[in-house]
mmCIF file of the C-alpha atoms, coordinates in Angstrom:
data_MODEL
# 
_entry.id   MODEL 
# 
loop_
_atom_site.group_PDB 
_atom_site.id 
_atom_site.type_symbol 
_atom_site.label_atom_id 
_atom_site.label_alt_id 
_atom_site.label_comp_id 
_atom_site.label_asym_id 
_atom_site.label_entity_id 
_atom_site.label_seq_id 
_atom_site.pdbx_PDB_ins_code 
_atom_site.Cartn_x 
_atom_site.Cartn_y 
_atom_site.Cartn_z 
_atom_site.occupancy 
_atom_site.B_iso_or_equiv 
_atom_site.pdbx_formal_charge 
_atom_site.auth_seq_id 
_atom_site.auth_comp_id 
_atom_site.auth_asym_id 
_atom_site.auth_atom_id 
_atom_site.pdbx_PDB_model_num 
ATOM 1   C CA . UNK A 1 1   ? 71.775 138.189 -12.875 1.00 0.00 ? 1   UNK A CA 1 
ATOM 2   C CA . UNK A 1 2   ? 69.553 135.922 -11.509 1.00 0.00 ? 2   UNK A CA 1 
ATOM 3   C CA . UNK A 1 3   ? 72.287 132.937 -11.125 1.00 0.00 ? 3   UNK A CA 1 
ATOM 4   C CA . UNK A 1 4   ? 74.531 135.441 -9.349  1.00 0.00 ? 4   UNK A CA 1 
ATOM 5   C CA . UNK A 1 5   ? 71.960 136.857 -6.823  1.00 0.00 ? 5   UNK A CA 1 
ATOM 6   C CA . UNK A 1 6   ? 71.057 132.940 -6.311  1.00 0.00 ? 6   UNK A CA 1 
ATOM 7   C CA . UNK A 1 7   ? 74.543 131.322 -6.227  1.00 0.00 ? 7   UNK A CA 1 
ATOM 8   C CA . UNK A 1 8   ? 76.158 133.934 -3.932  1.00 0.00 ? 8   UNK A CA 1 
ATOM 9   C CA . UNK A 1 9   ? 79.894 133.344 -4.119  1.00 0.00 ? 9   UNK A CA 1 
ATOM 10  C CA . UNK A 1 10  ? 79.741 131.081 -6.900  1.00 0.00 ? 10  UNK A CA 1 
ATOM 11  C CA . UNK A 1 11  ? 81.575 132.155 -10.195 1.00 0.00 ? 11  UNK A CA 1 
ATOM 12  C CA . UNK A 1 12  ? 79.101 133.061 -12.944 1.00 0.00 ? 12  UNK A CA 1 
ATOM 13  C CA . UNK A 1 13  ? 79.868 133.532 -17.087 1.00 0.00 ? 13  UNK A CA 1 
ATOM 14  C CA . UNK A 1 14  ? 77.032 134.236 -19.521 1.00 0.00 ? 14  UNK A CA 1 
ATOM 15  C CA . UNK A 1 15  ? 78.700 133.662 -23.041 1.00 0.00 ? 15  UNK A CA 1 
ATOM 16  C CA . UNK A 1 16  ? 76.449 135.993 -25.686 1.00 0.00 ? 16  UNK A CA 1 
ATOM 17  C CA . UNK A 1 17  ? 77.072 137.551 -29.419 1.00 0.00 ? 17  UNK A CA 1 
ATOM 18  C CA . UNK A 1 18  ? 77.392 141.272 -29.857 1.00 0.00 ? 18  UNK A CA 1 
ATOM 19  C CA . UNK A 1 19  ? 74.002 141.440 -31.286 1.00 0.00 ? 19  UNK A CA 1 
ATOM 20  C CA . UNK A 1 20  ? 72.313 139.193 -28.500 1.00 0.00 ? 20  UNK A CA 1 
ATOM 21  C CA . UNK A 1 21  ? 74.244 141.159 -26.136 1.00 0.00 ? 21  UNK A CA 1 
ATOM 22  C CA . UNK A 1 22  ? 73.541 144.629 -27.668 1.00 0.00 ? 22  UNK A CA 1 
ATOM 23  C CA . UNK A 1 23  ? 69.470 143.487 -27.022 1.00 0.00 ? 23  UNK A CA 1 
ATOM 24  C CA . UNK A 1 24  ? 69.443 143.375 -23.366 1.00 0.00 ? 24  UNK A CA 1 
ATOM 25  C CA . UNK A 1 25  ? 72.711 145.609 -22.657 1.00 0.00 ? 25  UNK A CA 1 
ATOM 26  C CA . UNK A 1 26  ? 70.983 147.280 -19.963 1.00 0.00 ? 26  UNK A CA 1 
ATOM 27  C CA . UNK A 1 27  ? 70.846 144.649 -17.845 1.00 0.00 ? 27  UNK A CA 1 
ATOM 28  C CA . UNK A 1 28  ? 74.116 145.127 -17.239 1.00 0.00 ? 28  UNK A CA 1 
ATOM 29  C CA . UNK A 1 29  ? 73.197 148.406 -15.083 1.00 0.00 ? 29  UNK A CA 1 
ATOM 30  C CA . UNK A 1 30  ? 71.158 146.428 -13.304 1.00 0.00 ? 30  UNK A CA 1 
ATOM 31  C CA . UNK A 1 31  ? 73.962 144.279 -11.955 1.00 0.00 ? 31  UNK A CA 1 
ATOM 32  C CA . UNK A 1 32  ? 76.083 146.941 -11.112 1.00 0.00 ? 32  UNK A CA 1 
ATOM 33  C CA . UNK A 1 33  ? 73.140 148.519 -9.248  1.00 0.00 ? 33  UNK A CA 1 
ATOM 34  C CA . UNK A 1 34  ? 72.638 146.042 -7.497  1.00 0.00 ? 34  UNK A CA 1 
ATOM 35  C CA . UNK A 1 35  ? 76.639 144.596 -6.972  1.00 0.00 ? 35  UNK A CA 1 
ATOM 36  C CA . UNK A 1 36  ? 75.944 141.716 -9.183  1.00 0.00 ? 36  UNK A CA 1 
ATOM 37  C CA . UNK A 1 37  ? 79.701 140.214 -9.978  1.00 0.00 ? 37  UNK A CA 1 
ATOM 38  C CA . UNK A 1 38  ? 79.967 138.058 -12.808 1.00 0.00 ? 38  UNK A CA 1 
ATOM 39  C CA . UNK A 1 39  ? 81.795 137.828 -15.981 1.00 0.00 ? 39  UNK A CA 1 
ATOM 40  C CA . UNK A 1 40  ? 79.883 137.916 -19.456 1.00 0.00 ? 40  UNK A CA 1 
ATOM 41  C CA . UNK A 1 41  ? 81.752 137.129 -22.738 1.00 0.00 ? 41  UNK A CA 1 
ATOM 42  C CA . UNK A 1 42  ? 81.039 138.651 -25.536 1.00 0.00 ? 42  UNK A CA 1 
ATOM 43  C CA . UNK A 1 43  ? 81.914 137.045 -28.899 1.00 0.00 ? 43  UNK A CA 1 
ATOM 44  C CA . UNK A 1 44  ? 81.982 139.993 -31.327 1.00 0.00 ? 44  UNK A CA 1 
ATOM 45  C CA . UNK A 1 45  ? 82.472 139.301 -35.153 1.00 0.00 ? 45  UNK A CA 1 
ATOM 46  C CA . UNK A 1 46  ? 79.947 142.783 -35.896 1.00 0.00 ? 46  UNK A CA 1 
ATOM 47  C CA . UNK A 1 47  ? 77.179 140.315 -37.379 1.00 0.00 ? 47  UNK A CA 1 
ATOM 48  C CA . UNK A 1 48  ? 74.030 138.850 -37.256 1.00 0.00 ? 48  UNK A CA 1 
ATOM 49  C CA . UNK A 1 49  ? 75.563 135.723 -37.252 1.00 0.00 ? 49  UNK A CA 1 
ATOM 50  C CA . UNK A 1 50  ? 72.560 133.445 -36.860 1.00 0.00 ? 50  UNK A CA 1 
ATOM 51  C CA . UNK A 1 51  ? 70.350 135.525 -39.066 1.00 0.00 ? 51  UNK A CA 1 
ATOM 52  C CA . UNK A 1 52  ? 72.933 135.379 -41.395 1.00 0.00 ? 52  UNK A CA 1 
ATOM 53  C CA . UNK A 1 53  ? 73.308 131.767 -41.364 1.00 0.00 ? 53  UNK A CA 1 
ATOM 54  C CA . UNK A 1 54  ? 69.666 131.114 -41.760 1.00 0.00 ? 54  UNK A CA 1 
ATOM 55  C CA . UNK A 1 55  ? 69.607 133.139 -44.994 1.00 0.00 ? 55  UNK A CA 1 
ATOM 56  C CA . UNK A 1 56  ? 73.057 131.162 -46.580 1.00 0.00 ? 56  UNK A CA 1 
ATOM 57  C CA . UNK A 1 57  ? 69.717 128.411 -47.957 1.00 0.00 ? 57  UNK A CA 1 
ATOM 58  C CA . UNK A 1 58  ? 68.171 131.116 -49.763 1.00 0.00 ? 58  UNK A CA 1 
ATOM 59  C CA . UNK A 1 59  ? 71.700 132.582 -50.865 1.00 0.00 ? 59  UNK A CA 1 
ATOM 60  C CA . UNK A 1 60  ? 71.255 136.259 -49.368 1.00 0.00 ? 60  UNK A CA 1 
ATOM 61  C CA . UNK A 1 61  ? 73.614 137.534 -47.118 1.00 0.00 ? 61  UNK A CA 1 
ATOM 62  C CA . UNK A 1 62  ? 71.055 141.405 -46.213 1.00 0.00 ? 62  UNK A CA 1 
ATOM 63  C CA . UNK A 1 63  ? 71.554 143.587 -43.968 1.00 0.00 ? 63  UNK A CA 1 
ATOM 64  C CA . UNK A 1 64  ? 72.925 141.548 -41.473 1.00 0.00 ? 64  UNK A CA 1 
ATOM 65  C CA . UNK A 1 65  ? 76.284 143.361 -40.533 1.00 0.00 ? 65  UNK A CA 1 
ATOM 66  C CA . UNK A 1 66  ? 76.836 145.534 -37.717 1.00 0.00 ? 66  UNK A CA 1 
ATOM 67  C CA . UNK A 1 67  ? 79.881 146.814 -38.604 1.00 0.00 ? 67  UNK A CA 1 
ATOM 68  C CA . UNK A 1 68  ? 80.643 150.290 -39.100 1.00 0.00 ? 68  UNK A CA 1 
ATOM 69  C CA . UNK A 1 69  ? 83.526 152.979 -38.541 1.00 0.00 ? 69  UNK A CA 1 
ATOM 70  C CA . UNK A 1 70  ? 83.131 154.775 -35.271 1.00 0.00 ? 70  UNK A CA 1 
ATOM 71  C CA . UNK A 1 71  ? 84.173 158.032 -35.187 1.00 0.00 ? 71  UNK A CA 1 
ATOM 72  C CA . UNK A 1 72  ? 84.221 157.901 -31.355 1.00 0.00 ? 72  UNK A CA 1 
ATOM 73  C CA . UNK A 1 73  ? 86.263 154.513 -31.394 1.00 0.00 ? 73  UNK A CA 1 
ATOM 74  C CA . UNK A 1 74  ? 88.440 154.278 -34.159 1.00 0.00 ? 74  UNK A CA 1 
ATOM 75  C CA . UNK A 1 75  ? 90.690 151.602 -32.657 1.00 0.00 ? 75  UNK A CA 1 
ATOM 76  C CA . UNK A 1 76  ? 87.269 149.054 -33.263 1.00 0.00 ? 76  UNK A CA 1 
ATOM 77  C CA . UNK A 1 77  ? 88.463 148.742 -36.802 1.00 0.00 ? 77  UNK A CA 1 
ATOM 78  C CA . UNK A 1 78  ? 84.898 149.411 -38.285 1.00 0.00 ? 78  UNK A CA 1 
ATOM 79  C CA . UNK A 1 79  ? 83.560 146.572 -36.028 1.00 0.00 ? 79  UNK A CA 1 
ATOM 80  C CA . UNK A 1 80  ? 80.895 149.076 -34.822 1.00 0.00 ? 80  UNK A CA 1 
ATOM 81  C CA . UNK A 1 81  ? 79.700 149.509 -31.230 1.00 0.00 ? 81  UNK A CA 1 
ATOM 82  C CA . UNK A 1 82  ? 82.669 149.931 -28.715 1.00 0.00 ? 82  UNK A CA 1 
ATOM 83  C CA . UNK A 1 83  ? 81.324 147.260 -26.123 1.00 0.00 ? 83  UNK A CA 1 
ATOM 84  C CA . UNK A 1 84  ? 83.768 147.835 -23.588 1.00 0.00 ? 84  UNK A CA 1 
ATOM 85  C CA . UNK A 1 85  ? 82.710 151.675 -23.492 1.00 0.00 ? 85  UNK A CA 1 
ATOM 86  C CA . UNK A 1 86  ? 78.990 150.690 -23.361 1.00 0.00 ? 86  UNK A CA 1 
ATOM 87  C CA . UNK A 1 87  ? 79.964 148.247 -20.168 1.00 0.00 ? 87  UNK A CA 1 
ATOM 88  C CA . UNK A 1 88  ? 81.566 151.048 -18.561 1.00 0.00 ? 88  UNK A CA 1 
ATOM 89  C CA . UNK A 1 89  ? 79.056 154.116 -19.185 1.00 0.00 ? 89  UNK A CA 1 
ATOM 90  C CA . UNK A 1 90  ? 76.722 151.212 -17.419 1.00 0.00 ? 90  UNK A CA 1 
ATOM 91  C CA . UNK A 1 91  ? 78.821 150.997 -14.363 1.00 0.00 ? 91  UNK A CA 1 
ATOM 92  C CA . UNK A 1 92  ? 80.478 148.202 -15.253 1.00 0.00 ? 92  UNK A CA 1 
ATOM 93  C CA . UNK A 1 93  ? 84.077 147.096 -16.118 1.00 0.00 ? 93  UNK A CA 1 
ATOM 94  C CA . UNK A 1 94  ? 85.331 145.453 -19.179 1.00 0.00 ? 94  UNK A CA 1 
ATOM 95  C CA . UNK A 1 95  ? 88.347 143.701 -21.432 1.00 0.00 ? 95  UNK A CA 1 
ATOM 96  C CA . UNK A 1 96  ? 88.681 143.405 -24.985 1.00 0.00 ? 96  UNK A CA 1 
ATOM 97  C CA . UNK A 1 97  ? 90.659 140.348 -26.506 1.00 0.00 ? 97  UNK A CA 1 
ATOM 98  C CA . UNK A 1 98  ? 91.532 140.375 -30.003 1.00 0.00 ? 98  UNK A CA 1 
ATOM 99  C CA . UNK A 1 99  ? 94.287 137.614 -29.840 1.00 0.00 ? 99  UNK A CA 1 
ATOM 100 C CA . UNK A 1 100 ? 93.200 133.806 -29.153 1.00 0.00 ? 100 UNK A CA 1 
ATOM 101 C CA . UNK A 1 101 ? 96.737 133.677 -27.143 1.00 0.00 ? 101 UNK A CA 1 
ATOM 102 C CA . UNK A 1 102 ? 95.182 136.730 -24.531 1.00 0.00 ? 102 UNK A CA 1 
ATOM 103 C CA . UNK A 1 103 ? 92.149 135.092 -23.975 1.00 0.00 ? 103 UNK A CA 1 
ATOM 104 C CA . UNK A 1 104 ? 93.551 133.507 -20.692 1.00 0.00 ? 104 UNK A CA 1 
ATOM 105 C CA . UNK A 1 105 ? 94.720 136.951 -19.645 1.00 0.00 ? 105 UNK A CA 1 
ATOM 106 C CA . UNK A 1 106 ? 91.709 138.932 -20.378 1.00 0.00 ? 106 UNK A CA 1 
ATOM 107 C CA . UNK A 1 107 ? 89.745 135.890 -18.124 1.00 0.00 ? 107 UNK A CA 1 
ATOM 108 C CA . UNK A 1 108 ? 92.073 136.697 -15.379 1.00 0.00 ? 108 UNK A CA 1 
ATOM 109 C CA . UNK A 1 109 ? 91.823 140.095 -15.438 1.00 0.00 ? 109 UNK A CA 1 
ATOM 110 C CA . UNK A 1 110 ? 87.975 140.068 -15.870 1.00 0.00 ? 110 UNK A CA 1 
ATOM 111 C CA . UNK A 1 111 ? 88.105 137.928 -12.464 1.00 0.00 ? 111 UNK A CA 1 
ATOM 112 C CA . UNK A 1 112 ? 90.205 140.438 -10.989 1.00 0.00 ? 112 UNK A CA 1 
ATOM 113 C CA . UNK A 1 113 ? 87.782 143.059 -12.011 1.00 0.00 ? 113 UNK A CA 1 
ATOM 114 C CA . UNK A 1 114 ? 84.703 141.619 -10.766 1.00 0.00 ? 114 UNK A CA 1 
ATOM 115 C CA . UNK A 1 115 ? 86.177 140.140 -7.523  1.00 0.00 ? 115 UNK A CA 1 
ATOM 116 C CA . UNK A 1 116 ? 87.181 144.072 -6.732  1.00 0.00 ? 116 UNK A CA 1 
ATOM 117 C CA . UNK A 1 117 ? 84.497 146.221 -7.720  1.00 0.00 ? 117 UNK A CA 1 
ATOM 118 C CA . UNK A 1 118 ? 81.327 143.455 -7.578  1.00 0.00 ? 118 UNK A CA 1 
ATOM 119 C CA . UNK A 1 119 ? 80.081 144.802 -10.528 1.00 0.00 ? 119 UNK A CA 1 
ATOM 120 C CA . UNK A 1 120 ? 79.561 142.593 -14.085 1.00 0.00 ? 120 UNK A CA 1 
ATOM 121 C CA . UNK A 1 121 ? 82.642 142.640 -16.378 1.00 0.00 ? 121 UNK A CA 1 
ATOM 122 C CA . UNK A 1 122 ? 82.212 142.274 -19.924 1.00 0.00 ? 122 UNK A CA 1 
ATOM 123 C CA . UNK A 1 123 ? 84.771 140.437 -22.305 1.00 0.00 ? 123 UNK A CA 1 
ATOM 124 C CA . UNK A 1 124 ? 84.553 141.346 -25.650 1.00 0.00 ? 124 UNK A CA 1 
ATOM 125 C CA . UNK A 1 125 ? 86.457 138.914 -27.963 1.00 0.00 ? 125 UNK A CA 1 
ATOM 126 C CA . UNK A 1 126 ? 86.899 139.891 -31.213 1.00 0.00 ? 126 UNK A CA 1 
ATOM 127 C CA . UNK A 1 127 ? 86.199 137.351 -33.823 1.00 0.00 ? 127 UNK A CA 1 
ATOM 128 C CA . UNK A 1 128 ? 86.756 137.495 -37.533 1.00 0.00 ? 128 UNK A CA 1 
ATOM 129 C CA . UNK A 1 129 ? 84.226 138.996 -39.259 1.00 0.00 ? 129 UNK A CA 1 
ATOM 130 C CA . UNK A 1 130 ? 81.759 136.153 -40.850 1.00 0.00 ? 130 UNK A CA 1 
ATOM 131 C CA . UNK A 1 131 ? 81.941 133.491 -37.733 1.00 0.00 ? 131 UNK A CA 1 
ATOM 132 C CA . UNK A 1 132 ? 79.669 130.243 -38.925 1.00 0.00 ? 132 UNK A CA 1 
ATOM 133 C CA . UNK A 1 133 ? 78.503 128.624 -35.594 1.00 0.00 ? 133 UNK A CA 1 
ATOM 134 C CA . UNK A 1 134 ? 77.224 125.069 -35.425 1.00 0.00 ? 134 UNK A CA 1 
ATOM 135 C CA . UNK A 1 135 ? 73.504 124.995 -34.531 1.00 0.00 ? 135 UNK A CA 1 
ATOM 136 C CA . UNK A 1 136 ? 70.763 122.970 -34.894 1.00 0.00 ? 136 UNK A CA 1 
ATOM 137 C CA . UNK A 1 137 ? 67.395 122.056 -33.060 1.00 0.00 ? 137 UNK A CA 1 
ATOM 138 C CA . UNK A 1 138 ? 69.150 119.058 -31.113 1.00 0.00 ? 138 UNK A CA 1 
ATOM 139 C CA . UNK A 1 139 ? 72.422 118.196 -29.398 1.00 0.00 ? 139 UNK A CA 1 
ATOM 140 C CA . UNK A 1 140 ? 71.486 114.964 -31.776 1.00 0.00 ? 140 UNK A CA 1 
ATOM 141 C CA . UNK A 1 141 ? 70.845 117.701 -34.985 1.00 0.00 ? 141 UNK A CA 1 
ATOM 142 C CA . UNK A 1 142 ? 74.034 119.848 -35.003 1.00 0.00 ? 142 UNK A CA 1 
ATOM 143 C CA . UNK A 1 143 ? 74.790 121.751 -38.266 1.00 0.00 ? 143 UNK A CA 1 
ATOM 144 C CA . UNK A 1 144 ? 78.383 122.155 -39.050 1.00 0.00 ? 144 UNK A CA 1 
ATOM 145 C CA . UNK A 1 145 ? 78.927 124.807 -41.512 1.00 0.00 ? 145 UNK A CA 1 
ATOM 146 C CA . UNK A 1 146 ? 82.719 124.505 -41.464 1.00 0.00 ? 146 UNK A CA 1 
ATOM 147 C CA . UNK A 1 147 ? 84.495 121.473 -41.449 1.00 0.00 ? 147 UNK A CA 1 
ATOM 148 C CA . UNK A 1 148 ? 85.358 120.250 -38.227 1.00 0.00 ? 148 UNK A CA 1 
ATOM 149 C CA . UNK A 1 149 ? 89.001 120.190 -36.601 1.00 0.00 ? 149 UNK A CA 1 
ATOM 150 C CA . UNK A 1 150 ? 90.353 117.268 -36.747 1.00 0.00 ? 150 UNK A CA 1 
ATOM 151 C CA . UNK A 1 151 ? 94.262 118.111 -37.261 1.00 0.00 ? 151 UNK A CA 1 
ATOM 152 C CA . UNK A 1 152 ? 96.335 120.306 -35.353 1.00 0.00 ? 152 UNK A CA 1 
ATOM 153 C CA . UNK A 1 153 ? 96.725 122.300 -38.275 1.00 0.00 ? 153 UNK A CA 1 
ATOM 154 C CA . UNK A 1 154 ? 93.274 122.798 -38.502 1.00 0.00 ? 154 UNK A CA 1 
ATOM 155 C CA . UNK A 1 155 ? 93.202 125.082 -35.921 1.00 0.00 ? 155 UNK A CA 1 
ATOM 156 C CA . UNK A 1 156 ? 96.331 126.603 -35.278 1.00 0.00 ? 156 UNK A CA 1 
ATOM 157 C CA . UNK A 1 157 ? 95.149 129.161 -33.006 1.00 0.00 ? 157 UNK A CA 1 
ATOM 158 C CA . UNK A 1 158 ? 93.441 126.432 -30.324 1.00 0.00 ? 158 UNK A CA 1 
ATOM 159 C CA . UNK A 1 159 ? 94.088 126.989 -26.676 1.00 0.00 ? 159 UNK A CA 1 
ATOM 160 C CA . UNK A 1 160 ? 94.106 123.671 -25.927 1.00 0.00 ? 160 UNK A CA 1 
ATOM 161 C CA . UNK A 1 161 ? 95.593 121.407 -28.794 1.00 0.00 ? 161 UNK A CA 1 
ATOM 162 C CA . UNK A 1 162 ? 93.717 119.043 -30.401 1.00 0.00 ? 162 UNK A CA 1 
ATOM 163 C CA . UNK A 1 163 ? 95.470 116.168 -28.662 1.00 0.00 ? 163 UNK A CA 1 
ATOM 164 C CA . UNK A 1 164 ? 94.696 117.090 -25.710 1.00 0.00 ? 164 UNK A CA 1 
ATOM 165 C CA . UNK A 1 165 ? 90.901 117.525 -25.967 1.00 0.00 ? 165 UNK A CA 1 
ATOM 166 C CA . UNK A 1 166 ? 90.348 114.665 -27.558 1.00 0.00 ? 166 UNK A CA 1 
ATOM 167 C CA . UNK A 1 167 ? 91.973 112.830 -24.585 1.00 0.00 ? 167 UNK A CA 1 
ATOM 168 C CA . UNK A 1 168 ? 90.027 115.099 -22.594 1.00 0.00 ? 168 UNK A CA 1 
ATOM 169 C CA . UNK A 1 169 ? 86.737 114.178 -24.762 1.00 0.00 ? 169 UNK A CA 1 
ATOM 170 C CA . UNK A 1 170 ? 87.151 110.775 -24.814 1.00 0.00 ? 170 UNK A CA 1 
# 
């Protein structure tokens, strides 16, 4: 929020999980309080993805999934909280994605959103379930807990094939 009230005009995107987001949800208020447009992603695979990970050394895998059937949202699949229903009881708008190939279309729209009602738009993309993501304590330290892409069959479901980013990449 503070980016957007200090880049006026300028295009803004947090990028959070559901459970980071779920912490400080009611920021979002805040933003549409105060007309605060941006767009915040929301990668949602109903886990505690980094707790999770941490516990794979000492092979537990406890308590760490926020996934549940809501009987107020059943089209979430048992994924749990219905983010885009949150956004909006917050004054906000929102998109959910749960195909790679609409992710371009939900960004659009999101844009769209924001750019009309100057409020924070949420898109939730759904993810599969248990999502590894590469961390580490340096850009130098990186853990990859999957192997890396390095074939288009890989990852079939890329946006950009892998050809092209590593042209891109150098």
């Amino acid at each position: 929020l503070g980016v957007v009230r200090g880049k006026p005009g300028e295009k803004v995107v947090a990028l959070s999980g559901d459970y980071d987001f779920q912490f400080m949800i009611e920021e979002l208020a805040v933003g549409a309080q105060f007309k605060l447009p941006y767009v915040h992603v929301v990668v949602n695979n109903s886990y505690l993805g980094l707790i999770r990970q941490s516990q794979r050394g000492f092979e537990m895998d406890y308590h760490v999934s926020l996934a549940f059937e809501n009987i107020n949202s059943p089209e979430m699949n048992g994924y749990g909280v219905d983010h885009v229903k949150v956004a909006e009881g917050l004054g906000c708008k929102a998109v959910r994605v749960e195909d790679p190939s609409q992710l371009a279309a939900g960004f659009a729209e999101a844009n769209r959103l924001a750019d009309e009602h100057q409020v924070p738009v949420v898109v939730e993309v759904i993810l599969e379930r248990v999502t590894n993501i590469s961390m580490g304590a340096g850009l130098d330290a990186v853990n990859e807990f999957e192997d890396l892409a390095l074939q288009a069959g890989d990852a079939p479901t890329a946006l950009v094939p892998l050809s092209e980013r590593t042209a891109v990449l150098g």
